[in-house]
VOPAGU-2260 file (C-alpha; in pm, 1 decimal, decimal comma):
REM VOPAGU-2260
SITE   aa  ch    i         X         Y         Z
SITE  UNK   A    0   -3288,1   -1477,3    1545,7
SITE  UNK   A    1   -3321,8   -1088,4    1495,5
SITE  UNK   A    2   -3566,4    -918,5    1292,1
SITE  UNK   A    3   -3317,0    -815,1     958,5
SITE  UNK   A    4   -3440,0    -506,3     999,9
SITE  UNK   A    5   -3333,4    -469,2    1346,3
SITE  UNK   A    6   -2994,1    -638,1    1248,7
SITE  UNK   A    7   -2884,6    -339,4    1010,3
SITE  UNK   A    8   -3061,8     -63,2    1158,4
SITE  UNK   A    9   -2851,2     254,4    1234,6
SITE  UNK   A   10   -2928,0     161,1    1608,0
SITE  UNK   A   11   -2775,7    -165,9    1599,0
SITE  UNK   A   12   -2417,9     -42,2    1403,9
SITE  UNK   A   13   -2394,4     291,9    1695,7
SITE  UNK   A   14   -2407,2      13,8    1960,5
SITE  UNK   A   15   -2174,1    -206,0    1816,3
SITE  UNK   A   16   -1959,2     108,3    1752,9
SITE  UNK   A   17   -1954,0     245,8    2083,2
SITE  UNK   A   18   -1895,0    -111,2    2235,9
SITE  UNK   A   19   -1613,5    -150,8    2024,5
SITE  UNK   A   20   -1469,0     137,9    2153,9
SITE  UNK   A   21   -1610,9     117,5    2528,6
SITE  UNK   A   22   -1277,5     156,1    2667,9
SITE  UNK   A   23   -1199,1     470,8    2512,7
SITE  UNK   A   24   -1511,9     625,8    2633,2
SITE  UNK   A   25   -1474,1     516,7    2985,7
SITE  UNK   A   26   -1162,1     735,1    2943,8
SITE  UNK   A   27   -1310,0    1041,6    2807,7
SITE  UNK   A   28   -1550,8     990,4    3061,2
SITE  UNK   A   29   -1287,4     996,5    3362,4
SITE  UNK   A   30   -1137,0    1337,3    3119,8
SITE  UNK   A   31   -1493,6    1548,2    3164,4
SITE  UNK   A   32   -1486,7    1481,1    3526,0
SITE  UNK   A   33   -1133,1    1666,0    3557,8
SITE  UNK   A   34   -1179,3    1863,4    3380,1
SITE  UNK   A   35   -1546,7    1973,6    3365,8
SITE  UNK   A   36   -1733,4    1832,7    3694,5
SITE  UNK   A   37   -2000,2    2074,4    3729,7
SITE  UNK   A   38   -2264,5    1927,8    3566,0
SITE  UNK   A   39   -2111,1    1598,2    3752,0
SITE  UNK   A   40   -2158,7    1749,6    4062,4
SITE  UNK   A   41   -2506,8    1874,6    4005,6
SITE  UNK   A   42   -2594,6    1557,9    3870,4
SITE  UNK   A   43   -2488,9    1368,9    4188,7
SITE  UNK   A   44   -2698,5    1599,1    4443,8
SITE  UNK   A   45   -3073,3    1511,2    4519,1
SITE  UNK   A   46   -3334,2    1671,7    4302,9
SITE  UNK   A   47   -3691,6    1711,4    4355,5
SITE  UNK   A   48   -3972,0    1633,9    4085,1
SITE  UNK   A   49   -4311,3    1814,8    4099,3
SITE  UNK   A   50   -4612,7    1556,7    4119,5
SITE  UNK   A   51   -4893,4    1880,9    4183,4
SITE  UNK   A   52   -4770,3    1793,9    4578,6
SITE  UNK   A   53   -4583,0    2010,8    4823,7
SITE  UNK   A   54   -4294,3    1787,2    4888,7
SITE  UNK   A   55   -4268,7    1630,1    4522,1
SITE  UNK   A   56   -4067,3    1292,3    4463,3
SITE  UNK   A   57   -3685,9    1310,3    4548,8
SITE  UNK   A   58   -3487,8    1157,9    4278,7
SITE  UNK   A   59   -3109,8    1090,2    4326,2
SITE  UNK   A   60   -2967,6    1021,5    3962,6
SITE  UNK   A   61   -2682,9     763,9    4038,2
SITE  UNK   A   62   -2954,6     503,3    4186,3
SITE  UNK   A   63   -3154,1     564,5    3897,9
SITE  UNK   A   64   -2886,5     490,7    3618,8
SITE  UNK   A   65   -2747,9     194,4    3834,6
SITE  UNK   A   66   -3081,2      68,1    3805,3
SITE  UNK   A   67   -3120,2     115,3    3439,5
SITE  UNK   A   68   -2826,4     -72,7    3364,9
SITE  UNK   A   69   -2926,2    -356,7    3566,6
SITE  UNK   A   70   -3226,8    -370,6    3415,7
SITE  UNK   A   71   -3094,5    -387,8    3081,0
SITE  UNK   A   72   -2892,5    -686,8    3169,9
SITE  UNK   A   73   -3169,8    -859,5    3283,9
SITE  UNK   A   74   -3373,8    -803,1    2990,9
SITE  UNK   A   75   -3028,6    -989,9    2794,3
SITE  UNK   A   76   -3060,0   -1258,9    3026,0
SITE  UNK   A   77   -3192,9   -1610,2    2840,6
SITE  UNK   A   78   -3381,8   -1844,5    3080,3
SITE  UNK   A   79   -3346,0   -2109,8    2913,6
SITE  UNK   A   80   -2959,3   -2049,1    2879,6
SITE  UNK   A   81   -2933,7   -2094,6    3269,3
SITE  UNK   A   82   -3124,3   -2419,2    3288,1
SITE  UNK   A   83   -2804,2   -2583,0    3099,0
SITE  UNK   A   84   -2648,5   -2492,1    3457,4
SITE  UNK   A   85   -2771,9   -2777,7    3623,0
SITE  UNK   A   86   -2570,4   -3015,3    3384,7
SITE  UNK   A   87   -2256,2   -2824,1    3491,1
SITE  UNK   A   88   -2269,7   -2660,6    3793,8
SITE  UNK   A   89   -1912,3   -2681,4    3948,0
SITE  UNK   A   90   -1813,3   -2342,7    3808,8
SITE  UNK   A   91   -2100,1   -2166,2    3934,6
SITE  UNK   A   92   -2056,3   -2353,9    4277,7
SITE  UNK   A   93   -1677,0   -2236,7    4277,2
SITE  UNK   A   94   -1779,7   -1864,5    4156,8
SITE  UNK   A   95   -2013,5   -1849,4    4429,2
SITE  UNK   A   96   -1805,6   -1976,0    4714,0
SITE  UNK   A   97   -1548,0   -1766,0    4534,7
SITE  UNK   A   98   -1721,8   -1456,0    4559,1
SITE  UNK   A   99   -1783,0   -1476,5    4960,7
SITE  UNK   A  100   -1403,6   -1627,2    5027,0
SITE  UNK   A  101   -1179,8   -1350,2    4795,0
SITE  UNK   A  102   -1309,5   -1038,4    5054,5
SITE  UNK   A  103   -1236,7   -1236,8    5340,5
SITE  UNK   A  104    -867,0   -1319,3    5198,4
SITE  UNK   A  105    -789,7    -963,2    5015,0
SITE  UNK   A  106    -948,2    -716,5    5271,9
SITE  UNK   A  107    -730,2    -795,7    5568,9
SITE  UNK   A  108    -389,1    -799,2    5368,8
SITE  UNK   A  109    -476,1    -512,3    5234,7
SITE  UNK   A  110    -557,2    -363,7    5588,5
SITE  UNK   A  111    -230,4    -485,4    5692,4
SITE  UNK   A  112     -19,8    -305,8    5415,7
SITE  UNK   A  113    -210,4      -7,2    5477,7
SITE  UNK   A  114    -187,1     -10,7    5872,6
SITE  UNK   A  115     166,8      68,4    5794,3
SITE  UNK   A  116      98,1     367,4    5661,7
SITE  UNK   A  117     149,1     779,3    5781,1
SITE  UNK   A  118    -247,1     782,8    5741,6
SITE  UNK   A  119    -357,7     930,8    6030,5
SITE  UNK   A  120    -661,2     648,3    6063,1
SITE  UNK   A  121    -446,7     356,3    5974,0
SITE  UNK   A  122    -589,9     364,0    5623,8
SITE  UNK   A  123    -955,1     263,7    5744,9
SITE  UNK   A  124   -1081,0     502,4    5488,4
SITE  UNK   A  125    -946,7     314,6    5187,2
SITE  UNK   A  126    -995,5     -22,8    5338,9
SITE  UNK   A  127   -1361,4      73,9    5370,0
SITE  UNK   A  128   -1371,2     124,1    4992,0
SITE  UNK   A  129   -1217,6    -181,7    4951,2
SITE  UNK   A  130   -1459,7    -328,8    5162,8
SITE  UNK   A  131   -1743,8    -215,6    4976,9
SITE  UNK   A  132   -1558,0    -265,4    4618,0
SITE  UNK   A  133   -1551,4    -708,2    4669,3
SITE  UNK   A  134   -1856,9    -690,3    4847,5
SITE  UNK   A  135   -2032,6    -621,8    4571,6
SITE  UNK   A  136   -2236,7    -859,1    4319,0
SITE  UNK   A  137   -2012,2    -978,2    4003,4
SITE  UNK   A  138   -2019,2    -677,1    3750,8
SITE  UNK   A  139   -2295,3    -724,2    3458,8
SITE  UNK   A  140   -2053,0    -624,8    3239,1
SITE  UNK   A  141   -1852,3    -937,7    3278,6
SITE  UNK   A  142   -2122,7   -1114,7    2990,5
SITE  UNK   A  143   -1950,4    -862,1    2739,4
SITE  UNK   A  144   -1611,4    -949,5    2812,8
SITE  UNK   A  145   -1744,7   -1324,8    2823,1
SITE  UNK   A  146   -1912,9   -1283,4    2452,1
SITE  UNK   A  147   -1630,8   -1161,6    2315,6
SITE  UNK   A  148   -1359,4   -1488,3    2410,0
SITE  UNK   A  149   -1468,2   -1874,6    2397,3
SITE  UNK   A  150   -1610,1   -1828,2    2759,3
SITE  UNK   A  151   -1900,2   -2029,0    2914,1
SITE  UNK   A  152   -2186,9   -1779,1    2874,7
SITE  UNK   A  153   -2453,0   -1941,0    3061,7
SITE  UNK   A  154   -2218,8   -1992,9    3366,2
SITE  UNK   A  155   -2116,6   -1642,2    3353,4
SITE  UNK   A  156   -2510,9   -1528,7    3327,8
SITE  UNK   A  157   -2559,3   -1771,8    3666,7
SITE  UNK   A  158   -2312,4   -1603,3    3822,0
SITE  UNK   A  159   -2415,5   -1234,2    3734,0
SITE  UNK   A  160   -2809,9   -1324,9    3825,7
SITE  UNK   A  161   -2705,1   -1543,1    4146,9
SITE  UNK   A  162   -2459,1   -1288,9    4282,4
SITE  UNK   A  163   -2710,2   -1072,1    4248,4
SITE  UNK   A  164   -3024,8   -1219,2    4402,5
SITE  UNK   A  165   -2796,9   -1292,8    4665,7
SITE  UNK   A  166   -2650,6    -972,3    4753,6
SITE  UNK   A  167   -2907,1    -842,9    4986,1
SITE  UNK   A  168   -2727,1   -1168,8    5186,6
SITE  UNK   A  169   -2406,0   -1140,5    5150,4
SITE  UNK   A  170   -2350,2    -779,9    5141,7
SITE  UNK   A  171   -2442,3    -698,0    5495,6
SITE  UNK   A  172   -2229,6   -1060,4    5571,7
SITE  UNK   A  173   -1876,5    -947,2    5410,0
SITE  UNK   A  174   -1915,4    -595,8    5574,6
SITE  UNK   A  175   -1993,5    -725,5    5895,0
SITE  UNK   A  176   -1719,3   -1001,4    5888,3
SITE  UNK   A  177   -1473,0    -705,2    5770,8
SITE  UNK   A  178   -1557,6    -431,1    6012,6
SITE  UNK   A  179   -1310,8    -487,4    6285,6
SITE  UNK   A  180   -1005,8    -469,6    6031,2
SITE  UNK   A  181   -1130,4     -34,5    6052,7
SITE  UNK   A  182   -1097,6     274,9    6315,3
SITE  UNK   A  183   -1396,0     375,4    6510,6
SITE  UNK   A  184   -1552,3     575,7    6313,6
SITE  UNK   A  185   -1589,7     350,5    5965,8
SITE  UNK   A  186   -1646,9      75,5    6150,7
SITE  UNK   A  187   -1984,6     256,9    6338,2
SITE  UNK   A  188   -2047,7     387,6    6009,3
SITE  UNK   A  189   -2045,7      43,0    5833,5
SITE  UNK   A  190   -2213,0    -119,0    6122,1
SITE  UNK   A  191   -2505,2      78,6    6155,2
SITE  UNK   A  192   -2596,8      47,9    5842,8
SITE  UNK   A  193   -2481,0    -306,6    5749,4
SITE  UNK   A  194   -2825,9    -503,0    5820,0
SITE  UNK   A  195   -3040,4    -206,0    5696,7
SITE  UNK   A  196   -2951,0      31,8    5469,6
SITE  UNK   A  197   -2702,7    -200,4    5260,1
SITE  UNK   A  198   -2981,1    -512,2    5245,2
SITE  UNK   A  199   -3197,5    -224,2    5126,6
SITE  UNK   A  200   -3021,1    -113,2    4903,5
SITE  UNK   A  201   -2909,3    -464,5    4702,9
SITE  UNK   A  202   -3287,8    -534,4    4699,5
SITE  UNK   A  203   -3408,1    -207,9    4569,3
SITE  UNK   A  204   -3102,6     -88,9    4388,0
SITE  UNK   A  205   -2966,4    -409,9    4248,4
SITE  UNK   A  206   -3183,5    -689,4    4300,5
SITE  UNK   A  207   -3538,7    -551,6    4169,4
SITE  UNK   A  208   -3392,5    -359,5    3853,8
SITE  UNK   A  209   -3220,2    -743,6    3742,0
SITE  UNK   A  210   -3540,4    -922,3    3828,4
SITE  UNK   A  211   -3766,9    -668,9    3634,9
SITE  UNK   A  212   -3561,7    -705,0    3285,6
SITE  UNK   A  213   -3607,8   -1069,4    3343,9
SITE  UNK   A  214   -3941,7   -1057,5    3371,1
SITE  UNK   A  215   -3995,4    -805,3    3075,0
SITE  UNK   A  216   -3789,8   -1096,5    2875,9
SITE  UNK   A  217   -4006,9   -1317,6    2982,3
SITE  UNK   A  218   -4370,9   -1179,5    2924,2
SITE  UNK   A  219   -4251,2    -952,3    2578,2
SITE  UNK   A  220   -4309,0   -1112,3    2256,9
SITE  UNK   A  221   -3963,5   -1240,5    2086,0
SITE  UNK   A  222   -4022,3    -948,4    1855,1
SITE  UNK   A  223   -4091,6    -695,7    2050,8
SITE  UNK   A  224   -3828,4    -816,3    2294,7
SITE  UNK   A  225   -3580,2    -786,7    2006,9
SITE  UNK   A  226   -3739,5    -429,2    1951,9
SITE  UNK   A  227   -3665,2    -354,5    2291,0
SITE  UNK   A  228   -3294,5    -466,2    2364,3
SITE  UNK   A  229   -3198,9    -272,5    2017,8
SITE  UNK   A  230   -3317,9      53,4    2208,3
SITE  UNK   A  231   -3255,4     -26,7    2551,4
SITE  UNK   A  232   -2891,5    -151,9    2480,6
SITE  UNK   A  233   -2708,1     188,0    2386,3
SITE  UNK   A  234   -2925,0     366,7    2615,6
SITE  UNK   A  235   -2803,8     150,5    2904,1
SITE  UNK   A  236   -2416,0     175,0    2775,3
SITE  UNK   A  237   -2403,6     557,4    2772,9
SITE  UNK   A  238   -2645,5     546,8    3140,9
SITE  UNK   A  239   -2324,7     359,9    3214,5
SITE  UNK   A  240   -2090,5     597,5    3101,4
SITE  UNK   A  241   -2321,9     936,6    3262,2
SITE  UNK   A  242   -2284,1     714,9    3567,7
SITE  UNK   A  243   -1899,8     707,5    3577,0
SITE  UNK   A  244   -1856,9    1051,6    3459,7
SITE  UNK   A  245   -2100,9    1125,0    3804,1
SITE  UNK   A  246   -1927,4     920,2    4025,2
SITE  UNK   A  247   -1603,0    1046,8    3876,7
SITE  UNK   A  248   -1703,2    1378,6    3939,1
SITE  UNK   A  249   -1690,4    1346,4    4293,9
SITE  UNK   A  250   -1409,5    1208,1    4337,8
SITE  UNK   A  251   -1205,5    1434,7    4117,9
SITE  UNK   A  252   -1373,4    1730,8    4191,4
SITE  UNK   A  253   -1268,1    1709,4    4555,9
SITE  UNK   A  254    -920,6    1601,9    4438,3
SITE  UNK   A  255    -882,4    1906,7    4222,2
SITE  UNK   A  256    -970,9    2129,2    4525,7
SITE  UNK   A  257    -779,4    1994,3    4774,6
SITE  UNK   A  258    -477,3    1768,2    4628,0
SITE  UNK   A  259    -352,1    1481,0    4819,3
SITE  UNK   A  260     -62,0    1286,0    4573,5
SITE  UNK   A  261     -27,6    1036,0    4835,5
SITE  UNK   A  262    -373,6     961,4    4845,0
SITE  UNK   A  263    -403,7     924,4    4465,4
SITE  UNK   A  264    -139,4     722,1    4485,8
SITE  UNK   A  265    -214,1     482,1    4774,2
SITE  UNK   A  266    -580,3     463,2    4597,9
SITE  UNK   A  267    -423,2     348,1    4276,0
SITE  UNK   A  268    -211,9     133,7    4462,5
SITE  UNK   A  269    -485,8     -57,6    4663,1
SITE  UNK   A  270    -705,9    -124,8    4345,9
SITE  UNK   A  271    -429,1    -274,2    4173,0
SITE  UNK   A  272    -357,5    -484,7    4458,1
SITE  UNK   A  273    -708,8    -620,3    4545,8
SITE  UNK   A  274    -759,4    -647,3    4128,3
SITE  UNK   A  275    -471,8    -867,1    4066,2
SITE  UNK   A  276    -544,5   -1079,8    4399,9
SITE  UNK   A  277    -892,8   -1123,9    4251,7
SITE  UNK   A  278    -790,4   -1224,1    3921,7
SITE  UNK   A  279    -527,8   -1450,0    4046,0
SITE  UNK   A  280    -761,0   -1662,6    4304,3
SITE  UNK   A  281   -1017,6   -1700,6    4017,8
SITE  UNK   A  282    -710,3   -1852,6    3788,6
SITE  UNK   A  283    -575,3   -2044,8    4038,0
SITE  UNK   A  284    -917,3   -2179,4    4169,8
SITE  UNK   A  285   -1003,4   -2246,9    3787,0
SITE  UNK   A  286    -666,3   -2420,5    3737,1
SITE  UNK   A  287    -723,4   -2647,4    4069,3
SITE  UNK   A  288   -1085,3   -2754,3    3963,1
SITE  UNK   A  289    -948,5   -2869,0    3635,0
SITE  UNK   A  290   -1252,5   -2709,8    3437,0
SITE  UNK   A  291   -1234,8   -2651,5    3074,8
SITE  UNK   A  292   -1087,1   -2360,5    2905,2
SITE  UNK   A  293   -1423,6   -2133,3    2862,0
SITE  UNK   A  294   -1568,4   -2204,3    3230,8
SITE  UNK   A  295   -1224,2   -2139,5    3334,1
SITE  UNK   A  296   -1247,6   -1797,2    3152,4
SITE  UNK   A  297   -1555,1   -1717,8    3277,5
SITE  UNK   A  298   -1487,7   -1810,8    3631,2
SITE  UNK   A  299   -1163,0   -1608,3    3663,1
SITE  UNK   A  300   -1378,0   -1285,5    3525,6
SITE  UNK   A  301   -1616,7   -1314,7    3745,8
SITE  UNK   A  302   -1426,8   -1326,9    4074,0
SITE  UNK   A  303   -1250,2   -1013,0    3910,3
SITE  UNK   A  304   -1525,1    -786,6    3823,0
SITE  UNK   A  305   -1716,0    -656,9    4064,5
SITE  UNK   A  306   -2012,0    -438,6    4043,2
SITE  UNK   A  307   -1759,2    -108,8    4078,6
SITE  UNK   A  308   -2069,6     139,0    3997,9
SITE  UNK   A  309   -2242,3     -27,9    4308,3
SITE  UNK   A  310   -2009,8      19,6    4499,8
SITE  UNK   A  311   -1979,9     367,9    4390,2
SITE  UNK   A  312   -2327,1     450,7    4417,3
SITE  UNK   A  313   -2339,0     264,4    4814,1
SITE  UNK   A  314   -2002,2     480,4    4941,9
SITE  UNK   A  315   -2176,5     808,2    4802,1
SITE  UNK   A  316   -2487,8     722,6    5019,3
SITE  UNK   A  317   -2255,5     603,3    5300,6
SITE  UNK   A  318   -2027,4     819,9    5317,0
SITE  UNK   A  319   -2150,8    1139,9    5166,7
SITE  UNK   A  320   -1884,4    1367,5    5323,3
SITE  UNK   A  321   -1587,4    1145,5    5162,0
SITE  UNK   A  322   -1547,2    1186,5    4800,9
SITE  UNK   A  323   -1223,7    1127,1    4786,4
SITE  UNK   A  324   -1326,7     746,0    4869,3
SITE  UNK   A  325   -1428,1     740,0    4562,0
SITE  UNK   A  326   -1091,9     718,6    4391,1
SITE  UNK   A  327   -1037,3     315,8    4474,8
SITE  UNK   A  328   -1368,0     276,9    4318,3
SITE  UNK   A  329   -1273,9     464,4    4020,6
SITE  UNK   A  330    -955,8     325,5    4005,7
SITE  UNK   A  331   -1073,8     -55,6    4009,0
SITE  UNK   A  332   -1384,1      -5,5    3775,0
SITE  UNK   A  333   -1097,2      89,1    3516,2
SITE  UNK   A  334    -833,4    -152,2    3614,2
SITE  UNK   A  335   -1084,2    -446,0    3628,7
SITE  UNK   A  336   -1152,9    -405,0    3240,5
SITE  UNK   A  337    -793,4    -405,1    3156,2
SITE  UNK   A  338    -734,3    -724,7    3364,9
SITE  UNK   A  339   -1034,7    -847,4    3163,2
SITE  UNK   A  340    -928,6    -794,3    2850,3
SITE  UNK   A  341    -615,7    -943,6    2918,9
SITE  UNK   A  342    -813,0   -1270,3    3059,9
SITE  UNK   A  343    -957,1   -1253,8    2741,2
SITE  UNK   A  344    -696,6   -1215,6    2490,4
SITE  UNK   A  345    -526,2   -1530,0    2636,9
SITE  UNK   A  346    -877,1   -1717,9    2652,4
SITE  UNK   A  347    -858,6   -1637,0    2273,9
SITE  UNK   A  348    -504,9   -1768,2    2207,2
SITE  UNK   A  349    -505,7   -2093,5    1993,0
């Protein structure tokens, strides 16, 4: 239980107002990046910090609110919670298998459609996006959507935390199994990088922010652990939001300069397509396994929502010189949380 003084505090009531309305200020977070992207831009370029040396400590400020939030879900995550897993592990079996299979079946018809296309590289830009959107871990924000339905919490935790720890895995695995569907020139891009930088980066960036909330969990008194998620819980949410408005930024800001309808368009497209295949393999896998109404909630979110900021944060290191990448990203980040709050209005249903 709480502290009561933690329960009421002003705190506790501007979290559970902002959360309330978390969709509206993912919105006015996509608006400042039209419309004002400057600070967005400055935000996403590498900074230096003084430490009394000549070179100083390069900070990158996407990394470093990806990590926050990660962190902060790891400090949610109850232990004790996840042992009741091994009593009922089918759905986190199926999300698992899930999460490896869905890229595998969504990537290359995607690819296909888009081969089709006047795109003068066959589409390879946007199906490296896609790529890079399902191969990421299941979205920590999937617990929220799960907490507010009948879902199965602790099976939606496994799959978060295993998902995770697995990423540095079965990142470089999807994008290696994906690469030939692209031109040339992605698919050097991706390669090169596929055993290195990307395992690097889901062990640094996504792995080792998750695994150090845990810990804190673990070793913090419950007080002071309470204490510490009251704080660390709105500051993670708006990290969340500064880190779409950043990522937005980029993506806008070089669609404002140079517009490209068709590419906003096929970019919208795409997301919607690999969102609703997502959701509708997790349904349909839920629906064949016969498993009860909250794992089945839980399992069809999580093969849905996919670590979109990740993703963002890995194509801006990627492919630096590509904003306009960014858009798919974008695009599925915000369609994912309208699919899930349709999964969970009908999880709610009587």
């Amino acid at each position: 239980m709480p502290h009561p003084s933690l329960s009421c505090s002003p705190t506790d009531r501007a979290t559970a107002w902002l959360r309330r309305r978390l969709g509206r200020a993912v919105v006015v977070s996509y608006a400042a990046a039209l419309f004002l992207p400057g600070p967005g831009l400055w935000l996403r370029r590498d900074h230096t910090v003084p430490l009394g040396t000549p070179s100083g400590l390069p900070v990158s400020t996407a990394p470093l609110l990806l990590a926050l939030v990660l962190f902060c879900a790891g400090l949610q995550v109850s232990v004790r919670e996840l042992g009741r897993l091994v009593r009922r592990p089918t759905a986190l079996v199926a999300g698992l298998a899930l999460h490896l299979a869905i890229p595998l079946l969504v990537v290359p018809a995607v690819a296909f459609a888009l081969s089709r296309s006047p795109d003068t590289d066959g589409g390879s830009g946007l199906v490296t996006a896609t790529i890079l959107i399902v191969a990421m871990p299941v979205a920590a924000g999937a617990t929220v959507w799960t907490g507010k339905s009948d879902g199965d919490q602790p099976t939606m935790v496994g799959l978060v935390l295993a998902s995770t720890l697995l990423s540095p895995l079965t990142i470089p695995l999807v994008i290696g199994a994906l690469t030939p569907l692209l031109s040339d020139d992605y698919a050097k891009t991706l390669s090169t990088t596929a055993g290195t930088a990307h395992g690097s980066f889901a062990l640094v960036g996504v792995v080792l922010p998750c695994a150090a909330g845990i810990l804190c969990r673990l070793a913090l008194p419950r007080t002071w652990h309470g204490r510490a998620l009251a704080g660390m819980v709105p500051v993670s949410l708006v990290a969340s939001l500064v880190l779409t408005y950043v990522n937005a930024s980029g993506a806008l800001g070089s669609f404002l300069a140079s517009p490209r309808p068709l590419l906003f368009g096929a970019a919208l497209l795409v997301a919607a397509l690999v969102c609703l295949l997502s959701f509708a393999l997790g349904r349909a896998a839920a629906r064949l396994l016969r498993l009860d109404a909250p794992a089945a909630s839980s399992l069809t979110l999580a093969c849905g929502m996919n670590n979109s900021s990740a993703s963002a944060v890995l194509l801006t290191t990627t492919l630096p010189d590509k904003p306009h990448l960014l858009l798919p990203v974008l695009a599925y980040g915000l369609l994912q949380k309208t699919a899930a709050n349709r999964v969970v209005a009908t999880a709610s249903r009587p």
